[in-house]
LUMPA-49328 format. One record per atom (N, C-alpha, C): residue in one letter; chain; atom name; x, y, z. Coordinates in steps of 0.05 Angstrom, whole numbers. Layout:
N
+------+-------+------+--------+--------+--------+
| rest | kette | atom |      u |      v |      w |
+------+-------+------+--------+--------+--------+
|    A |     A |   CA |      X |      Y |      Z |
...
+------+-------+------+--------+--------+--------+
***
This chain:
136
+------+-------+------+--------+--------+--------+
| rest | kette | atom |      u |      v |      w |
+------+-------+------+--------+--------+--------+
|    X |     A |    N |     17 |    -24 |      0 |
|    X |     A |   CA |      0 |      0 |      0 |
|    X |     A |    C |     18 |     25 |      0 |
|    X |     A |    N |      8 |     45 |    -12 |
|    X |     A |   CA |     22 |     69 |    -19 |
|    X |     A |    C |     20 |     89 |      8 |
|    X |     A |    N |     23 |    114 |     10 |
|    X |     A |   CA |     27 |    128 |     23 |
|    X |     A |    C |     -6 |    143 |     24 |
|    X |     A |    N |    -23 |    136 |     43 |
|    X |     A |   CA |    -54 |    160 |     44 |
|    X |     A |    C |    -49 |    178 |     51 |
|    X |     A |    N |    -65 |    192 |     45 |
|    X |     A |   CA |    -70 |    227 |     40 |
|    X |     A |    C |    -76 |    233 |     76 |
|    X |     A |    N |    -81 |    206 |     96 |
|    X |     A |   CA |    -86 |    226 |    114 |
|    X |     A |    C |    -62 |    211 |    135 |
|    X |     A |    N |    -42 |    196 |    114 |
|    X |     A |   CA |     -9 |    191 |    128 |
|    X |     A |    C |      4 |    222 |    121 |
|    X |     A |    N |     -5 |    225 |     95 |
|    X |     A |   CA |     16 |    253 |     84 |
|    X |     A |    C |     12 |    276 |    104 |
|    X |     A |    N |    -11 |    275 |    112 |
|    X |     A |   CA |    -24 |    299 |    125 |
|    X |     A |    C |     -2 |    307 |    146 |
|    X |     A |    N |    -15 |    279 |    168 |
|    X |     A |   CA |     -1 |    270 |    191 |
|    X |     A |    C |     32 |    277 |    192 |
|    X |     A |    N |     42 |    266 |    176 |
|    X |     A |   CA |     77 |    269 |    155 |
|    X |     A |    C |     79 |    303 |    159 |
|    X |     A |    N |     65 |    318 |    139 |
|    X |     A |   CA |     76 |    342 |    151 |
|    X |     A |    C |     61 |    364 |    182 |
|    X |     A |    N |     45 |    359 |    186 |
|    X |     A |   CA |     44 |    363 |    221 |
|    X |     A |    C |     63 |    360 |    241 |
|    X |     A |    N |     71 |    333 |    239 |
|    X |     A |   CA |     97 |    329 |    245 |
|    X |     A |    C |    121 |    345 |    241 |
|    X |     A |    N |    124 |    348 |    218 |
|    X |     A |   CA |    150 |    359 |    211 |
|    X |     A |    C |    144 |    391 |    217 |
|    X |     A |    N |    122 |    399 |    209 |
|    X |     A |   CA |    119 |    430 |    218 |
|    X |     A |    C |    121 |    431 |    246 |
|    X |     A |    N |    110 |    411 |    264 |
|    X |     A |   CA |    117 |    422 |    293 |
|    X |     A |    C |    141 |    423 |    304 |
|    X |     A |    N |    159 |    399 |    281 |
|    X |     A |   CA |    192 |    401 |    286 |
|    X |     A |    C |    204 |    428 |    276 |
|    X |     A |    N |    196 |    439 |    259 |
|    X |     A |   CA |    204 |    463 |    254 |
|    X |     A |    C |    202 |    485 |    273 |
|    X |     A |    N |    175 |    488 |    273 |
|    X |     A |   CA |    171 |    507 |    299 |
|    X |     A |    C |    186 |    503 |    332 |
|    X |     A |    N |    193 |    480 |    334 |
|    X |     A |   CA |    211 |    476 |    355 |
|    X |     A |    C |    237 |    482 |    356 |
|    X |     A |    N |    245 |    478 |    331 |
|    X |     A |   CA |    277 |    495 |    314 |
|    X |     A |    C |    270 |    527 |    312 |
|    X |     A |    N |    240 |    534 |    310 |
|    X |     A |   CA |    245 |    561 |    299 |
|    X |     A |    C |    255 |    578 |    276 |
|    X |     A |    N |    244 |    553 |    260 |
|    X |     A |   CA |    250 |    559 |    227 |
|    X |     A |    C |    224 |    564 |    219 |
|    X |     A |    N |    206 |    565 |    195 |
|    X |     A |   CA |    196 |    562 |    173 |
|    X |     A |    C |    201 |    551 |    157 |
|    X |     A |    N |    182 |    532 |    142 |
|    X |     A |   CA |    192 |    518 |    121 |
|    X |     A |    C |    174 |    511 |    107 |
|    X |     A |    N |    179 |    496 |     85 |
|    X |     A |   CA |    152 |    485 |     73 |
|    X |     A |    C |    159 |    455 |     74 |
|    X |     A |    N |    138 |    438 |     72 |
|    X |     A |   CA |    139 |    408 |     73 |
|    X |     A |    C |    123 |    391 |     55 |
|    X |     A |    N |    142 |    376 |     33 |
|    X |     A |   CA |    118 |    363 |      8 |
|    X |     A |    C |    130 |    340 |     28 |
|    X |     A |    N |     97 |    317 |     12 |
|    X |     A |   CA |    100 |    287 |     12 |
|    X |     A |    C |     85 |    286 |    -16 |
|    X |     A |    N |    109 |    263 |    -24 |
|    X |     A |   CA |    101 |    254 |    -51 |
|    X |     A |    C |     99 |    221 |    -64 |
|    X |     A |    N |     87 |    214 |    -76 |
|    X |     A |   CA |     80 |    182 |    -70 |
|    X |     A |    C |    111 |    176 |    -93 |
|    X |     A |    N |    109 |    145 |    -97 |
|    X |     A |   CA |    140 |    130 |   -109 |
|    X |     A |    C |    145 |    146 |   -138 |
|    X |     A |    N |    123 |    152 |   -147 |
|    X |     A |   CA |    130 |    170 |   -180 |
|    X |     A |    C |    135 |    194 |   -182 |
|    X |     A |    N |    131 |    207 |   -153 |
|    X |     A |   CA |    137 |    238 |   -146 |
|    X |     A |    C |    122 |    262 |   -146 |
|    X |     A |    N |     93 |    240 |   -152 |
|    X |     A |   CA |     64 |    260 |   -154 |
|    X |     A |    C |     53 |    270 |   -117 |
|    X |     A |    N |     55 |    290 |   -117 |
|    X |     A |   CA |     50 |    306 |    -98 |
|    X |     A |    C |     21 |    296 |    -87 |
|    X |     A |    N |     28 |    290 |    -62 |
|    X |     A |   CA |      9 |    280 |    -41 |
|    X |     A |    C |    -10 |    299 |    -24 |
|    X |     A |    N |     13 |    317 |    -16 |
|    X |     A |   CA |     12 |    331 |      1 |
|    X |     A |    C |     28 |    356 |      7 |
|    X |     A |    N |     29 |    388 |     11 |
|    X |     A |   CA |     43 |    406 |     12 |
|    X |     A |    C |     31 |    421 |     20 |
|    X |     A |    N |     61 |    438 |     42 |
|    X |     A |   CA |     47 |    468 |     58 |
|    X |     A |    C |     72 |    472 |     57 |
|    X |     A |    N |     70 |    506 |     72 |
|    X |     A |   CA |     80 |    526 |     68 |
|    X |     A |    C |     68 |    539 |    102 |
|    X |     A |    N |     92 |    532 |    115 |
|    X |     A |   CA |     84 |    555 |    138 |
|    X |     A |    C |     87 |    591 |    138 |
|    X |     A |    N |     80 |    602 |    149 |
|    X |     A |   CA |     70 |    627 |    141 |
|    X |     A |    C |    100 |    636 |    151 |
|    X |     A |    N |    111 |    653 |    128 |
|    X |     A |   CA |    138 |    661 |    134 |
|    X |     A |    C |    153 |    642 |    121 |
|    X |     A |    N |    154 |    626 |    113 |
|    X |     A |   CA |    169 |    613 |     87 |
|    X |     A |    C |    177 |    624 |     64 |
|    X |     A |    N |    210 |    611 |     63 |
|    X |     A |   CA |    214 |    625 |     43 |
|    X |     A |    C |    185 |    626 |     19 |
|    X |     A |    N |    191 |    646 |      2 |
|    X |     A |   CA |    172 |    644 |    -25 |
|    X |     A |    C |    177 |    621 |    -38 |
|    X |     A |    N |    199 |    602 |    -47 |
|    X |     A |   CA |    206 |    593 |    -69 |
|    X |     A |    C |    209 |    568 |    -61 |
|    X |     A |    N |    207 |    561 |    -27 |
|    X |     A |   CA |    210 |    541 |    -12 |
|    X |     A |    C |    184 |    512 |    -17 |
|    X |     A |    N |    167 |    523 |    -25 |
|    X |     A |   CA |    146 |    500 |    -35 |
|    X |     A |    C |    154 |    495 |    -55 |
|    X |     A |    N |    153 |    497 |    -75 |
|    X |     A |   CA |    176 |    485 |    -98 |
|    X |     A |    C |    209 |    466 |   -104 |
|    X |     A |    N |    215 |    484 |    -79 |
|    X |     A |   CA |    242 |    461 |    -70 |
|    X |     A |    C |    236 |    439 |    -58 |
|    X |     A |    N |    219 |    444 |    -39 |
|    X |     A |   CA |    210 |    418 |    -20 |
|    X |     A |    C |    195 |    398 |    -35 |
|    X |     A |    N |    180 |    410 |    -56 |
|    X |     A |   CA |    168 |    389 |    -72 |
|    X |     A |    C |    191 |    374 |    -94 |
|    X |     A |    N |    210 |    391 |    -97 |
|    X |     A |   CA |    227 |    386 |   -120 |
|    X |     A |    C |    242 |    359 |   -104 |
|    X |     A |    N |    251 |    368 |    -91 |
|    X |     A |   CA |    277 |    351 |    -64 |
|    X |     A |    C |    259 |    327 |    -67 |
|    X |     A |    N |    224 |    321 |    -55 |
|    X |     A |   CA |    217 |    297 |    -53 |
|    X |     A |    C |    211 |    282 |    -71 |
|    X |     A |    N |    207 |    294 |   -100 |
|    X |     A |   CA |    200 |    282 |   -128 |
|    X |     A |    C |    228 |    275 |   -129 |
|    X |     A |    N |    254 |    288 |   -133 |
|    X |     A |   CA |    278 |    268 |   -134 |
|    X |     A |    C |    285 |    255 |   -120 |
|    X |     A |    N |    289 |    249 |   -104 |
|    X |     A |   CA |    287 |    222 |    -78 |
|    X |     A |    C |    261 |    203 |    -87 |
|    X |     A |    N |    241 |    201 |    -95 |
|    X |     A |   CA |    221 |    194 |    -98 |
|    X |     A |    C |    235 |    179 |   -136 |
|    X |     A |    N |    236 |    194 |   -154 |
|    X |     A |   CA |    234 |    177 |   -179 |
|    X |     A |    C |    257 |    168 |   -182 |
|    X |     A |    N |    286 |    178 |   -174 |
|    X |     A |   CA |    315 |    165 |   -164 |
|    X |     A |    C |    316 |    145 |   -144 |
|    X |     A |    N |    292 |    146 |   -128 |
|    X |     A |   CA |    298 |    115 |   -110 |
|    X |     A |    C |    326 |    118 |    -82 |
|    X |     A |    N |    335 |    147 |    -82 |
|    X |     A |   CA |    357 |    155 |    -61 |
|    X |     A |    C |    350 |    180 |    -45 |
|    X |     A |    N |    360 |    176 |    -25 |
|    X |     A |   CA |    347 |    197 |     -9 |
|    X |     A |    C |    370 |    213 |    -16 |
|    X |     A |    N |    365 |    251 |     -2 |
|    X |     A |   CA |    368 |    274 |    -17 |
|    X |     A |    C |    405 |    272 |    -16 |
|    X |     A |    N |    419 |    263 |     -1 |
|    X |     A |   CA |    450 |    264 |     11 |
|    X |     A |    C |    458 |    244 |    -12 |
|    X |     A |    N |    447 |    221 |    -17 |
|    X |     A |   CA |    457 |    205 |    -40 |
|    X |     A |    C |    459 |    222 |    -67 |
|    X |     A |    N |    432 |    230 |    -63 |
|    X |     A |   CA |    426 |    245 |    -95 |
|    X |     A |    C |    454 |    271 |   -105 |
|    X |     A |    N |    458 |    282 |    -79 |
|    X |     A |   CA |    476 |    303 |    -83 |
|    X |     A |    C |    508 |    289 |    -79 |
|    X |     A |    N |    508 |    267 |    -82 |
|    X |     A |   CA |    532 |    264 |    -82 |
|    X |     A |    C |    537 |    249 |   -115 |
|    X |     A |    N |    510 |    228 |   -120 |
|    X |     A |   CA |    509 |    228 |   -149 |
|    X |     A |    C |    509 |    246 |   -167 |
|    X |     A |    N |    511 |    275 |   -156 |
|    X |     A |   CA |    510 |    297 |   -171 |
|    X |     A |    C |    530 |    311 |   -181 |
|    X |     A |    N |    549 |    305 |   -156 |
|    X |     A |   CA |    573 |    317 |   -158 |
|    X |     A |    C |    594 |    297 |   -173 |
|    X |     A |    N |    589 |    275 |   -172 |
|    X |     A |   CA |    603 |    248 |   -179 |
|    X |     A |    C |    594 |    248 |   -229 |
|    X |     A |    N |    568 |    251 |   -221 |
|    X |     A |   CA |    554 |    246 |   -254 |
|    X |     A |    C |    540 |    270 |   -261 |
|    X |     A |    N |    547 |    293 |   -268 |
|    X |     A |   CA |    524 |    322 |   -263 |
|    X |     A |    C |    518 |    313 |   -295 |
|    X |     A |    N |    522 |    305 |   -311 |
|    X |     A |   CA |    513 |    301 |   -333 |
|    X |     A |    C |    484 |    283 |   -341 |
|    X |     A |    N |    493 |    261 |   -323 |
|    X |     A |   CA |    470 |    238 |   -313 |
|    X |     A |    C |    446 |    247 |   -308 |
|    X |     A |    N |    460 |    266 |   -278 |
|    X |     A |   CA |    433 |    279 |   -267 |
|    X |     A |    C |    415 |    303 |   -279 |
|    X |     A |    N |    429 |    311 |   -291 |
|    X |     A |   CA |    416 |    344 |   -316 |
|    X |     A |    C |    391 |    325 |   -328 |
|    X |     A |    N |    411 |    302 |   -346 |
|    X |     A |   CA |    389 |    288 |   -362 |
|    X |     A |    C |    361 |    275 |   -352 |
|    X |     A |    N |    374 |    262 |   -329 |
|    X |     A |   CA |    346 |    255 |   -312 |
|    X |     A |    C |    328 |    273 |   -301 |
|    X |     A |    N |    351 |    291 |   -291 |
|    X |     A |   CA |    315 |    318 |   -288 |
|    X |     A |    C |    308 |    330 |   -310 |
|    X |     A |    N |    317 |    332 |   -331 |
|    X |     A |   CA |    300 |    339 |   -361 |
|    X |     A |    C |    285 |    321 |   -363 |
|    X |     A |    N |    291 |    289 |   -348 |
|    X |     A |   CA |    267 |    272 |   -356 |
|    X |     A |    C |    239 |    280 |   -342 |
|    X |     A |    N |    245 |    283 |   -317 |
|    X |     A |   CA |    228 |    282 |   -301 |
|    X |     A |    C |    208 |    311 |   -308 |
|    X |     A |    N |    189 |    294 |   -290 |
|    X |     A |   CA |    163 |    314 |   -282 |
|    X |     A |    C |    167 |    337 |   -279 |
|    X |     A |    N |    184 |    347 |   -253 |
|    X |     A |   CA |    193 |    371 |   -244 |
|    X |     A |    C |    220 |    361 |   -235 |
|    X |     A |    N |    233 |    386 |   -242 |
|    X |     A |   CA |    270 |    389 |   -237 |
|    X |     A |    C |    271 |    374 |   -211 |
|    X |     A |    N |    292 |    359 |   -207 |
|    X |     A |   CA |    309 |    344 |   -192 |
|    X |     A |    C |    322 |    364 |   -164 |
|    X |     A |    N |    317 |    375 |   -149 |
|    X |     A |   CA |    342 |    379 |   -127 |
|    X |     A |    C |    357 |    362 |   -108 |
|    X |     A |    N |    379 |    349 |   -117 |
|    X |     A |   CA |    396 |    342 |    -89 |
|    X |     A |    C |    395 |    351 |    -72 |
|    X |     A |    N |    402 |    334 |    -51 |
|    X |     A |   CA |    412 |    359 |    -22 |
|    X |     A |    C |    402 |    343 |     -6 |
|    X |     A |    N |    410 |    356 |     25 |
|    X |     A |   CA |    399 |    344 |     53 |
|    X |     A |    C |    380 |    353 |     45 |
|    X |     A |    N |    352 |    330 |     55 |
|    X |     A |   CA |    330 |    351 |     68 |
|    X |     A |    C |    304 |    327 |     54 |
|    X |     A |    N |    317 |    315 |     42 |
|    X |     A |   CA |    294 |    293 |     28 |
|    X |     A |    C |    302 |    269 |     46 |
|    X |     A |    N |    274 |    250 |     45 |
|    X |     A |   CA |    283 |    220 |     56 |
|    X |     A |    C |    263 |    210 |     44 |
|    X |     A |    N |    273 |    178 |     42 |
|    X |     A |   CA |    246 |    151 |     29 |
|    X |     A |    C |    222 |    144 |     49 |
|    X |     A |    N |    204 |    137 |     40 |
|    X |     A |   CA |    189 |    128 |     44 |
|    X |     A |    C |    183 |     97 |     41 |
|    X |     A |    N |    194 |     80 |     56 |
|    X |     A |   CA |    200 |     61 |     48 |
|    X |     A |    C |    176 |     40 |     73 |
|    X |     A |    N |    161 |     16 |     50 |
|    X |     A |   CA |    148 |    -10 |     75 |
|    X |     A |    C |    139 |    -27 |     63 |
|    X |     A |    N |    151 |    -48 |     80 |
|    X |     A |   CA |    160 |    -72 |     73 |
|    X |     A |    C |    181 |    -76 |     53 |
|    X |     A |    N |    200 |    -60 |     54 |
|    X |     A |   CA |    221 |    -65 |     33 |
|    X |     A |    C |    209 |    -48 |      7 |
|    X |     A |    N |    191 |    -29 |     -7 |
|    X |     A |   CA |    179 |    -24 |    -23 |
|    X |     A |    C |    177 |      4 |    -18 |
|    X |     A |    N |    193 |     26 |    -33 |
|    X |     A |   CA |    186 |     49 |    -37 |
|    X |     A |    C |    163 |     55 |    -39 |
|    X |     A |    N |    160 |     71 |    -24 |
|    X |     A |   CA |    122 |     78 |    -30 |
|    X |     A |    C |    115 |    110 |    -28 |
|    X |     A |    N |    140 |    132 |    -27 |
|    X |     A |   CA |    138 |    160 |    -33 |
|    X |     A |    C |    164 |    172 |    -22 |
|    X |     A |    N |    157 |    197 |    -14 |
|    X |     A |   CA |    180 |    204 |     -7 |
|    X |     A |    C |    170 |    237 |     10 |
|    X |     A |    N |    189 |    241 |     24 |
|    X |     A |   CA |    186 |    271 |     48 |
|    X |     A |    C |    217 |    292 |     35 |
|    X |     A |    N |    201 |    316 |     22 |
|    X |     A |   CA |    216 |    343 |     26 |
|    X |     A |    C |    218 |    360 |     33 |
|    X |     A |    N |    236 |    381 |     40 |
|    X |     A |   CA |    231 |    399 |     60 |
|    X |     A |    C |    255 |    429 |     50 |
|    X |     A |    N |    244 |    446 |     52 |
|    X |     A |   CA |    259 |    464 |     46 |
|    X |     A |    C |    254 |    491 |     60 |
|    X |     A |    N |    269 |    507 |     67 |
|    X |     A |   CA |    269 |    531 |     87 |
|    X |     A |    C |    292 |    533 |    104 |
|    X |     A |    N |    298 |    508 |    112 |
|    X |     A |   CA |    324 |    515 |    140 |
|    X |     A |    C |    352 |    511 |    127 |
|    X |     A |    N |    375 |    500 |    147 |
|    X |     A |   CA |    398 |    495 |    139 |
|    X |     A |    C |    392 |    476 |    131 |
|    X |     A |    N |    409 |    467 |    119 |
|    X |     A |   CA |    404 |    432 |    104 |
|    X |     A |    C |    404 |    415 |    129 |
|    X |     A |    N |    422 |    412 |    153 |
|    X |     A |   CA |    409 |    404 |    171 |
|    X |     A |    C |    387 |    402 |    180 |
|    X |     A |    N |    380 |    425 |    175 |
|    X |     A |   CA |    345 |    423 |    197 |
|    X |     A |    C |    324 |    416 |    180 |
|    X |     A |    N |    326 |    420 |    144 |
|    X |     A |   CA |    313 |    413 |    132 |
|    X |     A |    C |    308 |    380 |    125 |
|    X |     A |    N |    332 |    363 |    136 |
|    X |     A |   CA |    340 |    336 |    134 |
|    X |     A |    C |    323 |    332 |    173 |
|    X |     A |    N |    326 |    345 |    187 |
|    X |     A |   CA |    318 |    331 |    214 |
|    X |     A |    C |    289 |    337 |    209 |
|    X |     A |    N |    278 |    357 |    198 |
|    X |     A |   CA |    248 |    356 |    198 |
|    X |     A |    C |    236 |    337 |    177 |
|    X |     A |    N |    248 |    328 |    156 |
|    X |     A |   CA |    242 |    313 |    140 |
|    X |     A |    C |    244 |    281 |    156 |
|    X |     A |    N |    263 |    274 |    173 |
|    X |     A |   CA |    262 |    265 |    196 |
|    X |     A |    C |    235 |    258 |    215 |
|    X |     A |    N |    222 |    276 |    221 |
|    X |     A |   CA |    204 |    279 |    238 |
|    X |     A |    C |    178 |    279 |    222 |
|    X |     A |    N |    172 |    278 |    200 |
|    X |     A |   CA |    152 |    272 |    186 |
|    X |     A |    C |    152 |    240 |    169 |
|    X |     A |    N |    168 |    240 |    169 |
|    X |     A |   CA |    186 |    205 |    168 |
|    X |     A |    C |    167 |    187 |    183 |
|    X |     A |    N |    182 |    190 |    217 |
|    X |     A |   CA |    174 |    186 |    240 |
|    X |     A |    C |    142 |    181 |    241 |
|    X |     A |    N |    131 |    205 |    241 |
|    X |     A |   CA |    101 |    206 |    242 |
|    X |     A |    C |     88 |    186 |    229 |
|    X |     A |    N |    100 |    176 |    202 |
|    X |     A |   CA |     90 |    157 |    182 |
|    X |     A |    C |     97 |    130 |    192 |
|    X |     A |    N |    123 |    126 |    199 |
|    X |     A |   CA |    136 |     99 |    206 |
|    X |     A |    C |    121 |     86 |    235 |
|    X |     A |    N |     98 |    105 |    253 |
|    X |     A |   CA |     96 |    100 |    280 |
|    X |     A |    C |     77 |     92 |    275 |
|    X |     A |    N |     62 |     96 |    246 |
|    X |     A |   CA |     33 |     92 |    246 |
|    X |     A |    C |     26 |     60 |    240 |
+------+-------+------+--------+--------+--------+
***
């Protein structure tokens, strides 16, 4: 079974209350294994451009099959590879901390992005919306 709309929900509640405990803003996509958007917000005071990254970050983790730290190191290793694959894709590709899988029973089933903080905090709140999903 794939990722429900009221796991995604749950997924970013989570992660927004992790934020607000850091004292960032951020925005938070969940996106199912092909990178179609489940779920997205935007806390008030987010960057502008930050829903778009966070959705971008989880659609590449999501149709690459690697979470966001792999992706950016495949990046830096093959930038040619990766150009081509995000011309493939749906919407552009971002590497980086801040994405994670969605992974059960061994079976990708979406993916969590997050964009607004340091790449740290954007990787620990993506973290915490993870969590929310994995407890359920």
């Amino acid at each position: 079974m794939g990722v429900t709309q009221d796991e995604a929900r749950g997924s970013v509640v989570a992660a927004i209350k992790q934020a607000s405990a850091l004292g960032i803003r951020v925005s938070v996509a969940v996106v199912d294994e092909g990178g179609y958007l489940i779920e997205l917000s935007r806390m008030d005071g987010a960057p502008a451009l930050s829903p778009q990254i966070a959705e971008a970050k989880a659609a590449g983790a999501a149709v690459m099959g690697r979470p966001g730290d792999v992706l950016a190191d495949n990046y830096e290793k093959r930038p040619g590879f990766f150009a081509a694959a995000s011309s493939l894709a749906r919407r552009p590709l971002v590497p980086g901390l801040g994405s994670v899988l969605i992974v059960r029973d061994g079976r990708l089933v979406g993916a969590i992005g997050v964009s607004g903080g340091r790449p740290e905090q954007d990787l620990d709140i993506a973290n915490a919306g993870l969590a929310a999903i994995s407890s359920r």
